[in-house]
ChimeraX commands (.cxc) that place a marker at each C-alpha (Angstrom):
marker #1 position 25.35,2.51,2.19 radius 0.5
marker #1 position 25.85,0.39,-0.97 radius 0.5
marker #1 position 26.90,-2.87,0.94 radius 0.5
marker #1 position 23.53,-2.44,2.62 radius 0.5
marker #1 position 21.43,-1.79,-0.40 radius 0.5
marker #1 position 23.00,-4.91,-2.00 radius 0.5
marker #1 position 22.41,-6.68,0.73 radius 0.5
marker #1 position 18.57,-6.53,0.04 radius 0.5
marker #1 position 19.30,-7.03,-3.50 radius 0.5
marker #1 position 19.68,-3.72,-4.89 radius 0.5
marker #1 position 21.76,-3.24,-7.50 radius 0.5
marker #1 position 23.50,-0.25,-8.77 radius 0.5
marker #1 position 21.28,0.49,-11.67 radius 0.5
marker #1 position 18.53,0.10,-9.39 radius 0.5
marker #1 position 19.88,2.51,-6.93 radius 0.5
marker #1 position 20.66,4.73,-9.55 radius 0.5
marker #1 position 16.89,4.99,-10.92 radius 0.5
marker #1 position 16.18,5.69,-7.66 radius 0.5
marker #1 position 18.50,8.71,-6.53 radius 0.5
marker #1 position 16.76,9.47,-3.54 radius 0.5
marker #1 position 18.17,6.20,-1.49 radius 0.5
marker #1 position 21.36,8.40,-1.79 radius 0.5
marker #1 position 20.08,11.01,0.19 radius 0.5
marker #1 position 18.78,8.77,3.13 radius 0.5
marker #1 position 20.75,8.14,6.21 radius 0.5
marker #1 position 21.82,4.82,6.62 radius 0.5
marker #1 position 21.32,4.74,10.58 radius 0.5
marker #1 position 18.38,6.82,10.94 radius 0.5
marker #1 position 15.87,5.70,7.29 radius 0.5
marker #1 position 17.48,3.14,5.18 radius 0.5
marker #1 position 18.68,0.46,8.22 radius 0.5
marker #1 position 16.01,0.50,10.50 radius 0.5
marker #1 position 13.47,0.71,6.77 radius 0.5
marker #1 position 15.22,-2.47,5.80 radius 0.5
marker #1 position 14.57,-4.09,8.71 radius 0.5
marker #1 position 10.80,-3.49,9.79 radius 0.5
marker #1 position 10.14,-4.54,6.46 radius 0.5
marker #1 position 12.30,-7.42,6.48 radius 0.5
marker #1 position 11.29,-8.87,10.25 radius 0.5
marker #1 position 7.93,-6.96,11.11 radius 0.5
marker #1 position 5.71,-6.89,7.55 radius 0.5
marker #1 position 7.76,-10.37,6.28 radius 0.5
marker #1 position 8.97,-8.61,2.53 radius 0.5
marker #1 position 11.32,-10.69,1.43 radius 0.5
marker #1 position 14.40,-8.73,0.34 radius 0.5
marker #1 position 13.79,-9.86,-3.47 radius 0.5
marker #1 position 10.24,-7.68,-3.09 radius 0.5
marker #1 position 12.31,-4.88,-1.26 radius 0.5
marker #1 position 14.66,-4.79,-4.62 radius 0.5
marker #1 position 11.04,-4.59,-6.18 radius 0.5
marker #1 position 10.25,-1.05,-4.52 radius 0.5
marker #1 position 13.39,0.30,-3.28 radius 0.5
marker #1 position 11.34,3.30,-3.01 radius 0.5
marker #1 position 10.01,2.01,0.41 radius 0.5
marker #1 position 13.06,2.29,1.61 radius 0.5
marker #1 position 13.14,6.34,1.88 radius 0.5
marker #1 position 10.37,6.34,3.90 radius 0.5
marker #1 position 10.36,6.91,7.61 radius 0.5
marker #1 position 8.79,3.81,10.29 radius 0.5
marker #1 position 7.96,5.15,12.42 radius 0.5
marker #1 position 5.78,8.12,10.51 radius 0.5
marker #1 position 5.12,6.35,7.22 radius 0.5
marker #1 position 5.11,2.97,7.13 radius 0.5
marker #1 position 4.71,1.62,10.45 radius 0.5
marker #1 position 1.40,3.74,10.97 radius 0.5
marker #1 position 0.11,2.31,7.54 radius 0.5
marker #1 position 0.98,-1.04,8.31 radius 0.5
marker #1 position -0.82,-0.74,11.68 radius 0.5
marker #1 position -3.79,0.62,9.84 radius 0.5
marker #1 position -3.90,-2.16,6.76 radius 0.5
marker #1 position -3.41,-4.92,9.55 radius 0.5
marker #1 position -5.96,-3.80,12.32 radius 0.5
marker #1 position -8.32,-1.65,10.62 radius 0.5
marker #1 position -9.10,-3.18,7.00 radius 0.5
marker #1 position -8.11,-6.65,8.23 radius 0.5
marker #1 position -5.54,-7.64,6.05 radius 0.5
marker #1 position -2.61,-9.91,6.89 radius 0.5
marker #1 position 1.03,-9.38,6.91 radius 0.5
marker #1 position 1.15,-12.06,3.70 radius 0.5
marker #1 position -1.54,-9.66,2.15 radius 0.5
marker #1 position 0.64,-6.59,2.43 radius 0.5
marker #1 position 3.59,-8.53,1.50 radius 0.5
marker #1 position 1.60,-8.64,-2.21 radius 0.5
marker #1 position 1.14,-5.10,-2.25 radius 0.5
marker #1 position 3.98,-3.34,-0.37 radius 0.5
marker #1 position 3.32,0.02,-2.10 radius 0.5
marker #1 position 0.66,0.65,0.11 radius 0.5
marker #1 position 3.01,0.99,2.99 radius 0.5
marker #1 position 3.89,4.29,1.05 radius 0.5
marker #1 position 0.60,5.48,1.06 radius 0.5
marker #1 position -0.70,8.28,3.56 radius 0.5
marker #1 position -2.75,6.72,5.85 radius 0.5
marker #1 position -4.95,9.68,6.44 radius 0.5
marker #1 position -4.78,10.94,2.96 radius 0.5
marker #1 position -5.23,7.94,1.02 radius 0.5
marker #1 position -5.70,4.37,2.84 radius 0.5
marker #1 position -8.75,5.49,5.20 radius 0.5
marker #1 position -10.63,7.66,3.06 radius 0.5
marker #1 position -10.42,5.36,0.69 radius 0.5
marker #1 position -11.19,2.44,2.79 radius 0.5
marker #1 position -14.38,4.60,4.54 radius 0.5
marker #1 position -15.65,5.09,1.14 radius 0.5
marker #1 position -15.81,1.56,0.17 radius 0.5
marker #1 position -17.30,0.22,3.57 radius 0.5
marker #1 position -19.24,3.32,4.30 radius 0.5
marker #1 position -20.40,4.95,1.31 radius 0.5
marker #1 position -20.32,1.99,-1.50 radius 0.5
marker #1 position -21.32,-0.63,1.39 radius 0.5
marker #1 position -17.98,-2.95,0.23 radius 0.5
marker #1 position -17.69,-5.39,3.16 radius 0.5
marker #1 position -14.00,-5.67,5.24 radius 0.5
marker #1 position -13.39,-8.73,3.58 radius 0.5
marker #1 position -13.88,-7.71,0.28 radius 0.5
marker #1 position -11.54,-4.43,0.91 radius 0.5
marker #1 position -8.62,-7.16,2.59 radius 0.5
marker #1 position -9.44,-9.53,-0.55 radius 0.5
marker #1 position -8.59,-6.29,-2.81 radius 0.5
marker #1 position -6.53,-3.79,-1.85 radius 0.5
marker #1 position -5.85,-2.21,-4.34 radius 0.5
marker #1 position -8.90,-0.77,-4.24 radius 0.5
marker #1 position -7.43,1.30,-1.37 radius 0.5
marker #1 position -5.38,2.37,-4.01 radius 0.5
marker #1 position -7.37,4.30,-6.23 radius 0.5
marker #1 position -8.47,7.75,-5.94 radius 0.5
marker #1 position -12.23,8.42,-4.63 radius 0.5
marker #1 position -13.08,11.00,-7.06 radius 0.5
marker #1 position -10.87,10.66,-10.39 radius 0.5
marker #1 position -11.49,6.28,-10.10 radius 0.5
marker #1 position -13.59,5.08,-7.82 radius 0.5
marker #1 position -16.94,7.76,-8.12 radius 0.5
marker #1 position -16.96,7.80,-12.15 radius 0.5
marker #1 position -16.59,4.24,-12.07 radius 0.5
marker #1 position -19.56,3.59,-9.69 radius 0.5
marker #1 position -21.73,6.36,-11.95 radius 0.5
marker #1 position -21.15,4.63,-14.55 radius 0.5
marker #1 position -21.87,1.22,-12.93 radius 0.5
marker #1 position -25.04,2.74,-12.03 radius 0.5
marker #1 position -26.16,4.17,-14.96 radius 0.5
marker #1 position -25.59,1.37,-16.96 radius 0.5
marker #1 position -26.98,-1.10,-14.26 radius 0.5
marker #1 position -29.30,0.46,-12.40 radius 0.5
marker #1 position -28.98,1.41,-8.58 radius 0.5
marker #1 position -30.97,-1.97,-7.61 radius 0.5
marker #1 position -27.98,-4.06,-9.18 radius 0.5
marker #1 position -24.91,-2.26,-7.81 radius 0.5
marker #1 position -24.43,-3.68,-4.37 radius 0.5
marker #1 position -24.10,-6.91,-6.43 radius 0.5
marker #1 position -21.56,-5.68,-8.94 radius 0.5
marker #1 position -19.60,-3.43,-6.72 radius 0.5
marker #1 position -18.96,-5.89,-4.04 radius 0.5
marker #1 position -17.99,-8.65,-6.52 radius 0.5
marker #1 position -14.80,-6.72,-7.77 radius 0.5
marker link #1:1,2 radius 0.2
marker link #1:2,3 radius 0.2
marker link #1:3,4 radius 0.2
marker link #1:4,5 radius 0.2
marker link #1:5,6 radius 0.2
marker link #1:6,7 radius 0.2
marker link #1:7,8 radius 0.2
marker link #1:8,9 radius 0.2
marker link #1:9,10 radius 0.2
marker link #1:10,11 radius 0.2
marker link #1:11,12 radius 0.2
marker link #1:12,13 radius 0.2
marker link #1:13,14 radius 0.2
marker link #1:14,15 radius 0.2
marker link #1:15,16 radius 0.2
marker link #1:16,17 radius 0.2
marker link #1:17,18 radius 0.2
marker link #1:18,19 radius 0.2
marker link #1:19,20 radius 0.2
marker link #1:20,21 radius 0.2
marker link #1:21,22 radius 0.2
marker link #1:22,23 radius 0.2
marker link #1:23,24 radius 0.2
marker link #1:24,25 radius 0.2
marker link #1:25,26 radius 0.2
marker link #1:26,27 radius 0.2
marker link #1:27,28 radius 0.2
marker link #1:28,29 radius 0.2
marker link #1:29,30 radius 0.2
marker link #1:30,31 radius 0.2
marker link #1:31,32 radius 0.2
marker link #1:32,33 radius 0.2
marker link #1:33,34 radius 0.2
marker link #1:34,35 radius 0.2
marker link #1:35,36 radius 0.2
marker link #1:36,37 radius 0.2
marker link #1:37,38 radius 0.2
marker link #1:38,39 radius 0.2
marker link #1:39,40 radius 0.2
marker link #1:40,41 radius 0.2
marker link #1:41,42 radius 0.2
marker link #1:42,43 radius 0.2
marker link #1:43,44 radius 0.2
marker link #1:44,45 radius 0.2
marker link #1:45,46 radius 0.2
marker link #1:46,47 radius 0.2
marker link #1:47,48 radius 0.2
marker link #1:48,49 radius 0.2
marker link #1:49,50 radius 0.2
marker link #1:50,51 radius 0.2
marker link #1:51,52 radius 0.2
marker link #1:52,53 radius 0.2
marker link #1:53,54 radius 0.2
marker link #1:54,55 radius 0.2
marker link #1:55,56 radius 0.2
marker link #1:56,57 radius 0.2
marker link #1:57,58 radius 0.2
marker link #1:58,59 radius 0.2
marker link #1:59,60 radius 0.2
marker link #1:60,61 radius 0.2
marker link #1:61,62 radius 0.2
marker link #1:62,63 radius 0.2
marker link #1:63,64 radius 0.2
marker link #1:64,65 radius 0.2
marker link #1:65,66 radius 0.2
marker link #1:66,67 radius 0.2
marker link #1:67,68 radius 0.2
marker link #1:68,69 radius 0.2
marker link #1:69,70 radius 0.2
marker link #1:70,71 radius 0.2
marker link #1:71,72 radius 0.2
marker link #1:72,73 radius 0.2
marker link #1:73,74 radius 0.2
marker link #1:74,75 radius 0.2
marker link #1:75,76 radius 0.2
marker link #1:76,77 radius 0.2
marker link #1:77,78 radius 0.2
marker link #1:78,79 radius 0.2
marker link #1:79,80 radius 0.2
marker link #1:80,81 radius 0.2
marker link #1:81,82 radius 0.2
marker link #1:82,83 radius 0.2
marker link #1:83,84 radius 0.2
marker link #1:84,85 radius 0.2
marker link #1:85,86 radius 0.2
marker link #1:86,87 radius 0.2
marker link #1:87,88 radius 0.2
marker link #1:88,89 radius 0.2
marker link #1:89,90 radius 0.2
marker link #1:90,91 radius 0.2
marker link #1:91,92 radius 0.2
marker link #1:92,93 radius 0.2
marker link #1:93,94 radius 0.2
marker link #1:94,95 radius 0.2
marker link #1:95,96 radius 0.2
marker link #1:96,97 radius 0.2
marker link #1:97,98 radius 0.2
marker link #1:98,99 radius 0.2
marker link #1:99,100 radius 0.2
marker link #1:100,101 radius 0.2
marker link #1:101,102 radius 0.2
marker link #1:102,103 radius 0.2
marker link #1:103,104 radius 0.2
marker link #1:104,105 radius 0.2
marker link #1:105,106 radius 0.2
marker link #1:106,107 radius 0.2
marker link #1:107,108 radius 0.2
marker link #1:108,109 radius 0.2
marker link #1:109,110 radius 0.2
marker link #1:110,111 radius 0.2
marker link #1:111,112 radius 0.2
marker link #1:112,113 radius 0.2
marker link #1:113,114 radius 0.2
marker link #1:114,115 radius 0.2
marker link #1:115,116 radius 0.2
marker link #1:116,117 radius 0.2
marker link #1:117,118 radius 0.2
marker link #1:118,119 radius 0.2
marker link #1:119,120 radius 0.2
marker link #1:120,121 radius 0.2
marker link #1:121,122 radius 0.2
marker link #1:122,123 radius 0.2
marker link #1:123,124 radius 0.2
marker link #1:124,125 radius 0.2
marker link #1:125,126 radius 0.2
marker link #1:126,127 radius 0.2
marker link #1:127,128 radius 0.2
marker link #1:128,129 radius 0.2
marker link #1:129,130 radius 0.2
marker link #1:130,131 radius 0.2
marker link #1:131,132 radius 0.2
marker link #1:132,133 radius 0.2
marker link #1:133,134 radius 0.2
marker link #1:134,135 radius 0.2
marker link #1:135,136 radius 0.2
marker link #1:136,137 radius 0.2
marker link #1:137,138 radius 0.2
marker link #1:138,139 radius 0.2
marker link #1:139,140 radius 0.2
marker link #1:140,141 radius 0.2
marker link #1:141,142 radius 0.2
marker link #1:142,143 radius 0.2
marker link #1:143,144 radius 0.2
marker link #1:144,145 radius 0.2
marker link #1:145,146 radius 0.2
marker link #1:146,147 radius 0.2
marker link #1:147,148 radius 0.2
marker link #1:148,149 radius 0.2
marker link #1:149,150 radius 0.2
marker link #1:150,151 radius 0.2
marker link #1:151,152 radius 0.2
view
């Protein structure tokens, strides 16, 4: 297990402030984790060492289905996700495509402004995003806000 975690650059300390890598099969999570990321979303194994925490995740239930979902639905590329890998852990129904309906549907963000940001996909609807656009609105009126939203 360590020769593999090194492999991507992990280092003990690393592994250690991450304990749950320790309870992950080698053959069945960390292995076939290493390598979708390595040869399917094109992380580089110094950004794996970044967010070791990717590697406890399933593919095939968490981060293959949210890659899928950043790639075909929002539109963003492989390099994009590359820049933010920690939205491979995110739920895809519980975080990336509410989030991502909100901001085309509700705040009338276009695709490409969600792909040029997304973070955005990130951030809770109702403890970030909605007092953030009250505020906008308040202090800007509603007239002004397609403006300001969509220019991030």
């Amino acid at each position: 297990m360590l020769h593999l975690l090194n492999a991507v650059g992990l280092t003990k300390a690393k592994v250690a402030s991450n304990p749950r890598l320790l309870s992950c099969s080698v053959e069945g999570n960390l292995k076939p984790s290493v390598l979708y990321l390595l040869n399917e979303v094109g992380l580089t194994k110094a950004k794996i060492a970044s967010y070791p925490q990717l590697l406890s995740y399933s593919v095939e239930e968490n981060l293959k289905p949210s890659a899928l979902y950043l790639l075909n639905e929002v539109g963003l590329t492989k390099k994009k996700i590359a820049s933010y890998p920690t939205l491979l852990g995110c739920s895809v129904e519980r975080n990336l495509k509410p989030s991502a309906l909100y901001l085309l549907n509700e705040v009338g963000v276009s695709k490409a402004k969600v792909a040029a940001h997304p973070a955005l996909l990130m951030l809770s609807i109702e403890k970030h995003l909605k007092p953030k656009l009250a505020w906008l609105n308040h202090k800007y009126h509603a007239s002004a806000m397609p403006t300001l939203t969509v220019a991030c």
